[in-house]
C-alpha positions as a Markdown table, in Angstrom:
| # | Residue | x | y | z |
|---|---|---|---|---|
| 1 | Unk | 61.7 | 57.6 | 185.3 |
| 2 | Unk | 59.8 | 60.9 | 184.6 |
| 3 | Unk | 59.1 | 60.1 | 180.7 |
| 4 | Unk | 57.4 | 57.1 | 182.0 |
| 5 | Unk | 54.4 | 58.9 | 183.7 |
| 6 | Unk | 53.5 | 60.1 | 180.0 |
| 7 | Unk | 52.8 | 56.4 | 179.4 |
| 8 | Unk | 51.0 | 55.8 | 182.5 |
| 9 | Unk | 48.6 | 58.6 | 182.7 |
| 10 | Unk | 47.6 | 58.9 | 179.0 |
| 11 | Unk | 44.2 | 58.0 | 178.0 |
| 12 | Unk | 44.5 | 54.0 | 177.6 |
| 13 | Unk | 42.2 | 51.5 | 176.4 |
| 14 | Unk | 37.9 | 51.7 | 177.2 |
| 15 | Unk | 35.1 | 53.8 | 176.0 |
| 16 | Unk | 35.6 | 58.1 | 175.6 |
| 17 | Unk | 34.0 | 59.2 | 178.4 |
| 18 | Unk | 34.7 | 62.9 | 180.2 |
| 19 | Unk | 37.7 | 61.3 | 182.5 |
| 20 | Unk | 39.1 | 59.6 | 179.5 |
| 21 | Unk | 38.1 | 61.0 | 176.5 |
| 22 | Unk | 41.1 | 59.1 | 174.2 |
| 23 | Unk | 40.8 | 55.7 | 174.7 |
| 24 | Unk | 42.9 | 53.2 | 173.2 |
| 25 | Unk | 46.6 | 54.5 | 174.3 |
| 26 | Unk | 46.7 | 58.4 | 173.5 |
| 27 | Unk | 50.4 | 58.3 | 173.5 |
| 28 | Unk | 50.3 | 55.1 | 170.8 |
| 29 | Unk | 47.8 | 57.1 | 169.1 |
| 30 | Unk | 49.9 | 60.2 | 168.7 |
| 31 | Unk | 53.2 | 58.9 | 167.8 |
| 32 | Unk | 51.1 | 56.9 | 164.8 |
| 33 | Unk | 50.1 | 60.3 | 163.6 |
| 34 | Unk | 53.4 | 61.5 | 164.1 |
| 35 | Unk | 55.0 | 58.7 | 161.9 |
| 36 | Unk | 52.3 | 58.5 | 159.5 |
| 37 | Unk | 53.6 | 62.4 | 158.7 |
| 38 | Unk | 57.1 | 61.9 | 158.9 |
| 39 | Unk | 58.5 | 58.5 | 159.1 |
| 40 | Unk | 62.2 | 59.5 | 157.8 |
| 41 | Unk | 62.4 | 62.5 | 160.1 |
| 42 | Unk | 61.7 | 60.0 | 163.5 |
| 43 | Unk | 64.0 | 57.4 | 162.0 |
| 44 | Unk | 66.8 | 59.4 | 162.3 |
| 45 | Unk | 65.4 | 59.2 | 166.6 |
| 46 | Unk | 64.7 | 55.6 | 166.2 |
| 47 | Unk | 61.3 | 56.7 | 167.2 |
| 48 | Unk | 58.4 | 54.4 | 165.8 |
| 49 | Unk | 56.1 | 53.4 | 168.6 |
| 50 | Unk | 55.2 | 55.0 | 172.2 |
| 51 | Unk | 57.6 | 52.9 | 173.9 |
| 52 | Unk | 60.4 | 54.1 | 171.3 |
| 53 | Unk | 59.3 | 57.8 | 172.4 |
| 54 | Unk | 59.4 | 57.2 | 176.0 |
| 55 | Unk | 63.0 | 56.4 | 175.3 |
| 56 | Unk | 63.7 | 59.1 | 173.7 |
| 57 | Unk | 61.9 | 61.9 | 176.1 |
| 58 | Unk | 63.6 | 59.9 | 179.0 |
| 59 | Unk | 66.8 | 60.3 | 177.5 |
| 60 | Unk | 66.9 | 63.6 | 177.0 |
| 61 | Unk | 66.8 | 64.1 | 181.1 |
| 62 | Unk | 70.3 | 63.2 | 181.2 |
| 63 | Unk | 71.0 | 64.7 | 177.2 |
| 64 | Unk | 74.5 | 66.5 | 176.3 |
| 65 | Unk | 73.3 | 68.3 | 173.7 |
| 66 | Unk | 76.0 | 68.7 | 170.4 |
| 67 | Unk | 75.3 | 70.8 | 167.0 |
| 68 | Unk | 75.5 | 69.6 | 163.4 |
| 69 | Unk | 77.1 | 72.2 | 160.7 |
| 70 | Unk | 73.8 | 73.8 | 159.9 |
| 71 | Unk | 72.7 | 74.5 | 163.3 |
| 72 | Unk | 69.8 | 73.0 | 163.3 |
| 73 | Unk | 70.0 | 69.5 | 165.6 |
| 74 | Unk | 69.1 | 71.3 | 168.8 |
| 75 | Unk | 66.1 | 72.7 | 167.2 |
| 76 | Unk | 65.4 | 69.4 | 165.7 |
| 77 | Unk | 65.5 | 67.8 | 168.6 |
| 78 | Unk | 62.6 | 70.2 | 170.1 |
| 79 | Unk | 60.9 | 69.8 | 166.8 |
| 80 | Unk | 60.8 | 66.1 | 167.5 |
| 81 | Unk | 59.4 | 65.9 | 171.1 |
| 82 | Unk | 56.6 | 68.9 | 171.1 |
| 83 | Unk | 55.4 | 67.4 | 167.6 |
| 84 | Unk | 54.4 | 64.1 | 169.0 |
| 85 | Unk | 52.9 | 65.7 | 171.9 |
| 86 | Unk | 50.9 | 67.8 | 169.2 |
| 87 | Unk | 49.5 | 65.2 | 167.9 |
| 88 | Unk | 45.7 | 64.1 | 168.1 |
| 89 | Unk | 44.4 | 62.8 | 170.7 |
| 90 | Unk | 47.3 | 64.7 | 173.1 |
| 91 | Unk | 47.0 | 67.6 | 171.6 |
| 92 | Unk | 43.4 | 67.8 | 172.5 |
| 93 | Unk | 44.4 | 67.3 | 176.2 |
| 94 | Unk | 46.9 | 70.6 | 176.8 |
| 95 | Unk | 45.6 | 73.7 | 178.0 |
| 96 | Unk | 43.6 | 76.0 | 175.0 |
| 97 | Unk | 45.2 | 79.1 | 173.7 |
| 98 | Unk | 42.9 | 81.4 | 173.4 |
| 99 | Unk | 42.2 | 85.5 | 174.8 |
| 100 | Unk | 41.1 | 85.5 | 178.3 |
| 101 | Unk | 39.9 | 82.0 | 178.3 |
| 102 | Unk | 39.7 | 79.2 | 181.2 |
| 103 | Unk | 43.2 | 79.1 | 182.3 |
| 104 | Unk | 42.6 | 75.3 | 183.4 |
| 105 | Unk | 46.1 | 73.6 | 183.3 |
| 106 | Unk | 45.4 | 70.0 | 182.2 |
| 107 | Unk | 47.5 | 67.0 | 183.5 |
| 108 | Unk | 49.9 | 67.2 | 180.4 |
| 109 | Unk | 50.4 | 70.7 | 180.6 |
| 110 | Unk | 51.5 | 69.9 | 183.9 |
| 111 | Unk | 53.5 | 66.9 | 182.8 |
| 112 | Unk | 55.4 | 69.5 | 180.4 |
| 113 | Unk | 55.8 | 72.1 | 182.8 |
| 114 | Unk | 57.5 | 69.7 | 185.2 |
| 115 | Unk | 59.5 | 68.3 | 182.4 |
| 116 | Unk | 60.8 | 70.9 | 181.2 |
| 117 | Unk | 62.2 | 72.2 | 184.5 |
| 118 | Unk | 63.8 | 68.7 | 185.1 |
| 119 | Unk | 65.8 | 69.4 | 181.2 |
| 120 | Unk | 66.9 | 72.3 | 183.1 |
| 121 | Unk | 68.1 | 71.1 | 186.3 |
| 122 | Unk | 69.9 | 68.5 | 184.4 |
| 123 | Unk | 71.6 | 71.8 | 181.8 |
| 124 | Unk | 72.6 | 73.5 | 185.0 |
| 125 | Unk | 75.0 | 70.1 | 185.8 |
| 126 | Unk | 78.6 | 69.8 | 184.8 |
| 127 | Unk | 77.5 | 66.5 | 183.3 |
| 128 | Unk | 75.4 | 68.2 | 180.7 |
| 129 | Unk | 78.6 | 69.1 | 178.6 |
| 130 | Unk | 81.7 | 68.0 | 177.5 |
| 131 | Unk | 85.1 | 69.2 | 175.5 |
| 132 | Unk | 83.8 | 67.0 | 172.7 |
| 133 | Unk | 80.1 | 68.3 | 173.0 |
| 134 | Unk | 81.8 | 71.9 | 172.9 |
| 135 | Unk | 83.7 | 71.1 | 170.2 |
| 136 | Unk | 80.5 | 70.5 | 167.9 |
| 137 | Unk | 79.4 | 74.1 | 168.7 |
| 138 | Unk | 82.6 | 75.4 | 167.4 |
| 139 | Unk | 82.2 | 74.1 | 164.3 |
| 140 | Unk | 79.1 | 75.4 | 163.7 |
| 141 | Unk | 79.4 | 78.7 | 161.9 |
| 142 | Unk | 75.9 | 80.2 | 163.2 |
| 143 | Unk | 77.1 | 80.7 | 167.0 |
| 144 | Unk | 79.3 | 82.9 | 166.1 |
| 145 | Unk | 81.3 | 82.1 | 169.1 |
| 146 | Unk | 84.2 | 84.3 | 168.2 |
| 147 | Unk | 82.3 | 86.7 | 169.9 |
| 148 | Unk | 81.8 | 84.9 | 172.6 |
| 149 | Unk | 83.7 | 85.3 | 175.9 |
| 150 | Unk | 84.8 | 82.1 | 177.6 |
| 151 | Unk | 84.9 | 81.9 | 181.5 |
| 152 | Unk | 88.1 | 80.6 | 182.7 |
| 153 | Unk | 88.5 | 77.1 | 183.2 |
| 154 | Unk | 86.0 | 76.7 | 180.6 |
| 155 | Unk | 82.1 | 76.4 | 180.4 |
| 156 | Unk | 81.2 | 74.4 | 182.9 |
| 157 | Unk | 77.4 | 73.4 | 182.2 |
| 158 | Unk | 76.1 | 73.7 | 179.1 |
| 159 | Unk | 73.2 | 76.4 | 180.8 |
| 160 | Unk | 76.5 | 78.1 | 181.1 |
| 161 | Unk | 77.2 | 78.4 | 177.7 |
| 162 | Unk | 73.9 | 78.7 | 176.7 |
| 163 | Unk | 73.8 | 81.8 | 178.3 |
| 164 | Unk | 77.4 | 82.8 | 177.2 |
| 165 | Unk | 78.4 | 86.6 | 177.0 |
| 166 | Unk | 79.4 | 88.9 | 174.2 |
| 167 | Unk | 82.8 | 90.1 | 174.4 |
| 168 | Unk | 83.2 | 93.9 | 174.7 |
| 169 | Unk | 82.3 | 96.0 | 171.6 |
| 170 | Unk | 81.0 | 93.5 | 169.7 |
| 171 | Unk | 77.8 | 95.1 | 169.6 |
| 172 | Unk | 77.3 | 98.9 | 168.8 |
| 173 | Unk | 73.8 | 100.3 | 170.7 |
| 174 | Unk | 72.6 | 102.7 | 168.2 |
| 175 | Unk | 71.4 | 106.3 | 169.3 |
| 176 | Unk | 73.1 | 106.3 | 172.6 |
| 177 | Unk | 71.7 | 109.4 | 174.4 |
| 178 | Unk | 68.8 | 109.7 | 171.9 |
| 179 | Unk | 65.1 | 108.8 | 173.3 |
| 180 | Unk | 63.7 | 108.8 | 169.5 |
| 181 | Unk | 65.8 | 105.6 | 169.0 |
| 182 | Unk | 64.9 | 102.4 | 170.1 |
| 183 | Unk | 66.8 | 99.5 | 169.8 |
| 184 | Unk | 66.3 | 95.8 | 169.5 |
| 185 | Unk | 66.5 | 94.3 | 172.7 |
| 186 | Unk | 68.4 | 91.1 | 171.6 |
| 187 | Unk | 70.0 | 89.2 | 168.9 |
| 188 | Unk | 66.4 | 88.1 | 166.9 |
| 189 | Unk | 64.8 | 88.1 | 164.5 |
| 190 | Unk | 61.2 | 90.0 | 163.7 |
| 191 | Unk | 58.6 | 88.1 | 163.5 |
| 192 | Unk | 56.9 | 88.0 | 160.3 |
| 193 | Unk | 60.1 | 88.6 | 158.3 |
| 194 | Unk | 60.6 | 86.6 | 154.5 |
| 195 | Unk | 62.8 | 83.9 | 155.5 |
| 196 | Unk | 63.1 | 83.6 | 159.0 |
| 197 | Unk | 63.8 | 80.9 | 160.9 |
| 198 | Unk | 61.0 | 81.2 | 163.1 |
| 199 | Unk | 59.1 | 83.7 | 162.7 |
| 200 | Unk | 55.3 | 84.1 | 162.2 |
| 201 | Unk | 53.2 | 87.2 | 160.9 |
| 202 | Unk | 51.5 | 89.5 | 163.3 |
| 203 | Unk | 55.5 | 90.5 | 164.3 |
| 204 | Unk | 54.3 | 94.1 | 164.8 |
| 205 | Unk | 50.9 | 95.2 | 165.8 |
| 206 | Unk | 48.6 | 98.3 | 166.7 |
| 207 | Unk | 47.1 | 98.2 | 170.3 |
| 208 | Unk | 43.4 | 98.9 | 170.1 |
| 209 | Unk | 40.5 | 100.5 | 172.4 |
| 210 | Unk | 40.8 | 98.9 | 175.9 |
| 211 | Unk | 44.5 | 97.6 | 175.3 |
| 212 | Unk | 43.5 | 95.0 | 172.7 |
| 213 | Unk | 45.8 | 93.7 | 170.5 |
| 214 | Unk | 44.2 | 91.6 | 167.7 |
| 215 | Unk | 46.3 | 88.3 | 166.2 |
| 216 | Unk | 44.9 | 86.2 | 163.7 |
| 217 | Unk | 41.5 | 87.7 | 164.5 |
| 218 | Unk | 41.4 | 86.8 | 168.0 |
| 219 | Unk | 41.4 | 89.8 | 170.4 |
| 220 | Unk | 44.3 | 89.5 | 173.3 |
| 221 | Unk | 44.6 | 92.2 | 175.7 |
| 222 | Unk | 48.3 | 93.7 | 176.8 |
| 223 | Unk | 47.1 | 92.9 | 180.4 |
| 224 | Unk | 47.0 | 89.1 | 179.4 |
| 225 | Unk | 50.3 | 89.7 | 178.4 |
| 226 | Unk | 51.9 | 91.5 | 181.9 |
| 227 | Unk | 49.7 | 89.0 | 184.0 |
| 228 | Unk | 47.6 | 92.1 | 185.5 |
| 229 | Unk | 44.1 | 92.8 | 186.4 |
| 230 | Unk | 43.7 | 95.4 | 184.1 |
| 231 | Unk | 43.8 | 95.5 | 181.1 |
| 232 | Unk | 46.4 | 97.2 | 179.9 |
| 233 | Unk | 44.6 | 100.4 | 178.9 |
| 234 | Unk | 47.4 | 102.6 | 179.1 |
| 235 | Unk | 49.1 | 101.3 | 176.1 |
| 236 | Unk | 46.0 | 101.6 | 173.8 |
| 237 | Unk | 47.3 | 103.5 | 170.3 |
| 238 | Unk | 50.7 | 102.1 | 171.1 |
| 239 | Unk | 52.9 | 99.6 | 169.2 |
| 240 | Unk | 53.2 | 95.4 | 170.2 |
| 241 | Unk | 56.0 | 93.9 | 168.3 |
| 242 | Unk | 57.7 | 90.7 | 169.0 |
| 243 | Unk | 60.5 | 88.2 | 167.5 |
| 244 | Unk | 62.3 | 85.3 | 168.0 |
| 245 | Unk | 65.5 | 84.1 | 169.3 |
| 246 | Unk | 66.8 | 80.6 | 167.3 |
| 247 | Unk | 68.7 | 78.1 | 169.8 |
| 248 | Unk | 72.4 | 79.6 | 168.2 |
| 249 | Unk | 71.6 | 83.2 | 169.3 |
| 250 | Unk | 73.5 | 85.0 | 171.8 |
| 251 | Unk | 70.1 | 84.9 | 175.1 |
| 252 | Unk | 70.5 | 87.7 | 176.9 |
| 253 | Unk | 67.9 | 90.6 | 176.5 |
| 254 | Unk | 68.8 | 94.6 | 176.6 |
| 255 | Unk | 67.2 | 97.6 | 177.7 |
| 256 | Unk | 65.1 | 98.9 | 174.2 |
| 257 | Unk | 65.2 | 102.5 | 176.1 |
| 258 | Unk | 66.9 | 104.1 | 178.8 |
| 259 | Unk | 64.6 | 105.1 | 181.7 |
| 260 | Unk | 63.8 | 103.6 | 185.0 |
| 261 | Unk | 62.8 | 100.3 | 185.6 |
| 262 | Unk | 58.6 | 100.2 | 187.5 |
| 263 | Unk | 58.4 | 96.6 | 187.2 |
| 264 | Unk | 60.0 | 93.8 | 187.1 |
| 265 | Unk | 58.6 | 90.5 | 187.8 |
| 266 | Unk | 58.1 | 87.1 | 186.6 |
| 267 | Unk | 54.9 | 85.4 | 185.0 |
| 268 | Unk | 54.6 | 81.3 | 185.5 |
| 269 | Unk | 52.7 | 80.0 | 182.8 |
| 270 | Unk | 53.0 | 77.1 | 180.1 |
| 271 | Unk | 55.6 | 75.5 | 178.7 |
| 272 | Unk | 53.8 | 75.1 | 174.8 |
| 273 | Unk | 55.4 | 74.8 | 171.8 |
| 274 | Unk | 53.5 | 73.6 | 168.3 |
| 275 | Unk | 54.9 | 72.1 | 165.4 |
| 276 | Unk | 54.1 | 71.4 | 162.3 |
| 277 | Unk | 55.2 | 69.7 | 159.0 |
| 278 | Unk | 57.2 | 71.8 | 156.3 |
| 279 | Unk | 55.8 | 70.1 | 153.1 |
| 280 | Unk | 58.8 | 71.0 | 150.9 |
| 281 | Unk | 61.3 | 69.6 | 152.8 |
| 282 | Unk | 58.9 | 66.8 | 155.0 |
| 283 | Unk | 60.7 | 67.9 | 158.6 |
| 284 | Unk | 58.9 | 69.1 | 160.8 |
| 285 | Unk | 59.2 | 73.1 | 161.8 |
| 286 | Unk | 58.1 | 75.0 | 165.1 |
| 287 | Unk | 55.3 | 77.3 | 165.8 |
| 288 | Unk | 53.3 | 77.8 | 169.6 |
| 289 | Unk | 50.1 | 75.6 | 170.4 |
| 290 | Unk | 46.8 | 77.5 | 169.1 |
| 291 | Unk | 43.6 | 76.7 | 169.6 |
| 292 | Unk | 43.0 | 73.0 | 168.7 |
| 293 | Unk | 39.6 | 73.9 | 166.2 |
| 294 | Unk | 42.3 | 76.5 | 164.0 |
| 295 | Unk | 44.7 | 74.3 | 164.2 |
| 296 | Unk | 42.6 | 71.8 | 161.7 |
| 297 | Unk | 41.3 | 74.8 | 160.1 |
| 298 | Unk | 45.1 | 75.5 | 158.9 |
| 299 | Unk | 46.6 | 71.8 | 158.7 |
| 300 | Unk | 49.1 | 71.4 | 156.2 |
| 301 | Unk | 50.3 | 75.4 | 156.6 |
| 302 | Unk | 53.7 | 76.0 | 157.7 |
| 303 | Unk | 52.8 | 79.3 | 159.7 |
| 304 | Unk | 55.8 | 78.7 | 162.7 |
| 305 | Unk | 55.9 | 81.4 | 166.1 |
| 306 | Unk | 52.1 | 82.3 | 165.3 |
| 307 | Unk | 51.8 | 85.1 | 167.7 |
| 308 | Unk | 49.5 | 84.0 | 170.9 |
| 309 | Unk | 51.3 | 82.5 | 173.4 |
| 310 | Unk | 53.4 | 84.6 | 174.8 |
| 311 | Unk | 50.2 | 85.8 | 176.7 |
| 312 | Unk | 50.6 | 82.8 | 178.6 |
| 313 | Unk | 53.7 | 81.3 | 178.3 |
| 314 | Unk | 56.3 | 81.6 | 181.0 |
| 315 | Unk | 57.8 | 85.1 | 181.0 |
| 316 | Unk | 59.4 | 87.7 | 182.4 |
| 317 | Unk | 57.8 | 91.8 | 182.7 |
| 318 | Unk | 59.9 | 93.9 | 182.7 |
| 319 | Unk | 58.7 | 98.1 | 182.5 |
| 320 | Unk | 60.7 | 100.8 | 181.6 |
| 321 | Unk | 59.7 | 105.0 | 182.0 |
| 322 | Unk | 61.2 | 106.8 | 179.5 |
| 323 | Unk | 60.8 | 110.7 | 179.7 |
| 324 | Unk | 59.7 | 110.8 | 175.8 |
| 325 | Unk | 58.5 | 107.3 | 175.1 |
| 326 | Unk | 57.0 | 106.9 | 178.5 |
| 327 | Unk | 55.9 | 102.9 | 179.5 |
| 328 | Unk | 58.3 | 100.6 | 177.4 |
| 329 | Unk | 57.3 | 96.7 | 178.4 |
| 330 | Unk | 60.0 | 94.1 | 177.9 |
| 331 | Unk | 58.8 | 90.7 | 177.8 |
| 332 | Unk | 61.3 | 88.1 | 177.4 |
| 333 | Unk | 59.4 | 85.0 | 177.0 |
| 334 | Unk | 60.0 | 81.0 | 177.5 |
| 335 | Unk | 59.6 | 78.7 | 175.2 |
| 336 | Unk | 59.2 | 74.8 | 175.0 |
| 337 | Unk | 62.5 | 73.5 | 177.0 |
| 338 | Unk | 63.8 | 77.2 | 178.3 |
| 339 | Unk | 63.5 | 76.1 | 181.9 |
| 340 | Unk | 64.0 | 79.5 | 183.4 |
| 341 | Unk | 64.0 | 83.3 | 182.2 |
| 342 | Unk | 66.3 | 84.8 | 185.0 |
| 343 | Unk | 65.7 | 88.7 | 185.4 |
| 344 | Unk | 68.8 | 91.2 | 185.9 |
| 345 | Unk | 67.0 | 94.4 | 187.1 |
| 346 | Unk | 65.2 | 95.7 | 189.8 |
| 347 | Unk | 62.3 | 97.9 | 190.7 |
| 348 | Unk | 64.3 | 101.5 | 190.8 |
| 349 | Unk | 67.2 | 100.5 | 188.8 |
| 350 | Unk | 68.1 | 103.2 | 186.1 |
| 351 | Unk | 68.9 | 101.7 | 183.2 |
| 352 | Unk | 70.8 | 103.4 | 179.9 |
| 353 | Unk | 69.5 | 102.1 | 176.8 |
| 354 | Unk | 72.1 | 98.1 | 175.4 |
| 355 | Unk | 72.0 | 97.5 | 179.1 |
| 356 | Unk | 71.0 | 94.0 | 180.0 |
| 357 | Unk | 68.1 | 93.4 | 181.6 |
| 358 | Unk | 67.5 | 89.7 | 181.4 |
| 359 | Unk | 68.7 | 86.3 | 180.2 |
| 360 | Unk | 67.0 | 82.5 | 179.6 |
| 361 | Unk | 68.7 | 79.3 | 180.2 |
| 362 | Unk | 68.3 | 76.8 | 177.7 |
| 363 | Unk | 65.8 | 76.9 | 174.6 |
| 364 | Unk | 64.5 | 79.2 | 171.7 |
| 365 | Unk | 62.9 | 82.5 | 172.9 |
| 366 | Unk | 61.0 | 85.2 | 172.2 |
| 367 | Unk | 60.7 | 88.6 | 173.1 |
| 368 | Unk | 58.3 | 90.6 | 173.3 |
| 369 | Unk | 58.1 | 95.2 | 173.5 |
| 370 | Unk | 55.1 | 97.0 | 173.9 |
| 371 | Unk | 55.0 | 101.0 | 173.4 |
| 372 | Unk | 52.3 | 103.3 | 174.9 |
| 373 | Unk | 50.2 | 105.6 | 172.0 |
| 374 | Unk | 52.6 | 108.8 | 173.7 |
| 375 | Unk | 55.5 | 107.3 | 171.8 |
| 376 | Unk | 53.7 | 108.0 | 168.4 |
| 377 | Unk | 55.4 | 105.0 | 166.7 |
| 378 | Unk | 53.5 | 103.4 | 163.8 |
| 379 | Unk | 54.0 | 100.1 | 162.3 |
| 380 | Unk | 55.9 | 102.1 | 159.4 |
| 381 | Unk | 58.6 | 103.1 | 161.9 |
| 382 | Unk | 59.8 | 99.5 | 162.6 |
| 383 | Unk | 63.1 | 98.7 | 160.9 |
| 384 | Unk | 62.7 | 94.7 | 159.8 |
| 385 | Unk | 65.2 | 92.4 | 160.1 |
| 386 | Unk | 67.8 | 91.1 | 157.8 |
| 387 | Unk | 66.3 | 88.4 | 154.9 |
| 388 | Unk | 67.6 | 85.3 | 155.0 |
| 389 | Unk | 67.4 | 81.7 | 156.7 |
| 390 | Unk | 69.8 | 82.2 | 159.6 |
| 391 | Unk | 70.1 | 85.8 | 159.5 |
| 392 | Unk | 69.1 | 87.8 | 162.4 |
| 393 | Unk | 68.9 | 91.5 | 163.5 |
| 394 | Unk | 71.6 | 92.5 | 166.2 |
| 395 | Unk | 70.5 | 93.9 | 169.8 |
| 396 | Unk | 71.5 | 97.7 | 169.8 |
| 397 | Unk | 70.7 | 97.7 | 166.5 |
| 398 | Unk | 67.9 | 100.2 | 164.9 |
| 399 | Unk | 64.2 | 98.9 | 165.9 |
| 400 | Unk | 62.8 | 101.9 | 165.1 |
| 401 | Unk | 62.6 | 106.0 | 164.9 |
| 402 | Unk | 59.7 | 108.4 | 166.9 |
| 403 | Unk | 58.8 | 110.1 | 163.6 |
């Protein structure tokens, strides 16, 4: 039993010392802080003790996941696991977030990694779905699964449907033919927009001197970001924008640009995901692990998908030479549970501007763009997305217009 190991390898009982500096149980520790926080929220998972957690993070090896009317139990489920995890003193033993930093992976960060990829092993198995699991998603207004096309015979693992296709024309790609409109590169949402889901500010950003791109004050460089040695210098005076895919939207990611594809690779990293308490409503909501010392600087905020880790998150890199634009980086990036991002194009590949160029398997997502200064976009030109909870913008739709 995998979820065991959590038990067994957290900090138990003695004196903090540099091998174990939570004594006492760290898991016990954790889930106390959890339930302190939210007690009804981890009734509803029978979760009030580390033992109760174990049994929850074991079951959800062999979970068929279902939806609720509001589209919000996968998510809720996420919520659940990565906000014990979060919690002091476990929180204190995951890898730090922060620009060019030691990129140490700790035992948990292992433990999560690992995890993760075993959720997805198990989502790739007929077992992981049923007709009455399906059913649930049906009812549930936000997939939109009208548009979806069904494979014949059925779905047959829920990774399948996960990563379910569009049928044909039900999405228009704006500016066909024109280089001085990009589009967005899936169905998302912008981070920083009023009323997203999960969105966080810093959703659009300037690239400074020596490819830096500075969130939250902390200076991150766009070669963090593609996993290179350099730094990313040729984007500096460009545009770094990303947003966020919910668990209901449509996961495939489309070419922003037409042009011809001069990378495309994968980045391993972490498999991170932070969460914290909405105080209105008492339930927790998502946002990626920061640095532990601004995390107590902004306990009790609700700031979720702070911009930061996709530098280091799993990912894929994809680049795209555009005649007008020149580099355009894709990044479609992991997050918590999203045990794969699975890459469509090639090195050489031309690709026309709505063309797919990536997918995930299961999980929220991000995605990430990142313009060279040549393109002459400024932080004015970006079209936001849609206000709302639960709305989203569309992929092909505007992202924004070279003035």
């Amino acid at each position: 039993m995998l979820a065991t190991y959590l038990d067994l390898t957290s900090p138990s009982s003695g004196t903090p010392n540099e091998n174990d500096p939570a004594p006492n149980n760290g898991l016990s520790q954790a889930v106390a802080a959890a339930y302190n926080k939210i007690p009804t929220f981890m009734s509803r998972f029978s979760i009030t003790d580390a033992p109760s957690f174990l049994r929850f993070a074991n079951d959800l090896l062999t979970w068929v996941p279902s939806e609720g009317c509001e589209g919000r139990d996968i998510y809720d489920v996420l919520c659940m696991f990565y906000f014990v995890l979060g919690q002091e003193p476990l929180g204190s033993l995951q890898a730090r977030i922060v620009p060019r930093g030691e990129r140490h992976m700790s035992w948990l960060s292992d433990w999560m990694v690992v995890y993760a990829q075993m959720i997805g092993s198990w989502m790739d198995s007929g077992e992981s779905i049923t007709q009455e699991s399906l059913e649930t998603f049906w009812r549930c207004g936000r997939y939109n699964l009208h548009e979806a096309v069904v494979p014949e015979g059925g779905f047959r693992s829920f990774n399948e449907f996960f990563g379910r296709r569009l049928r044909e024309g039900a999405r228009d790609v704006e500016g066909f033919g024109d280089d001085e409109v990009v589009v967005y590169p899936a169905d998302c949402r912008l981070a920083g927009d009023e009323g997203s889901d999960g969105g966080g500010g810093g959703g659009i950003v300037e690239v400074e001197r020596g490819g830096v791109v500075r969130i939250k004050g902390l200076p991150w460089t766009i070669g963090e970001l593609l996993g290179s040695c350099g730094g990313g210098e040729e984007f500096e005076g460009g545009i770094w924008m990303h947003a966020f895919l919910n668990t209901y939207n449509y996961h495939h990611v489309h070419a922003p640009v037409s042009g011809r594809v001069i990378e495309a690779r994968k980045v391993r990293g972490l498999a991170c995901f932070e969460v914290v308490v909405d105080e209105e409503e008492k339930k927790p909501t998502c946002r990626p692990v920061e640095d532990v010392a601004r995390q107590k600087e902004e306990r009790g905020l609700t700031a979720p998908n702070t911009p930061g880790y996709q530098f280091l998150q799993t990912r894929g890199v994809v680049i795209i030479e555009n005649p007008l634009l020149g580099k355009v980086a894709v990044l479609p990036v992991g997050m918590a549970m999203v045990s794969s991002v699975r890459l469509s194009v090639e090195v050489g590949d031309v690709v026309e501007k709505g063309d797919e160029i990536a997918g995930f398997a299961f999980g929220g997502s991000d995605v990430v763009c990142v313009f060279e200064g040549r393109a002459g976009l400024r932080v004015e030109d970006f079209v936001r997305s849609p206000r709302g909870e639960g709305e989203w913008s569309r992929y092909g739709s505007v992202l924004a217009r070279v003035p």
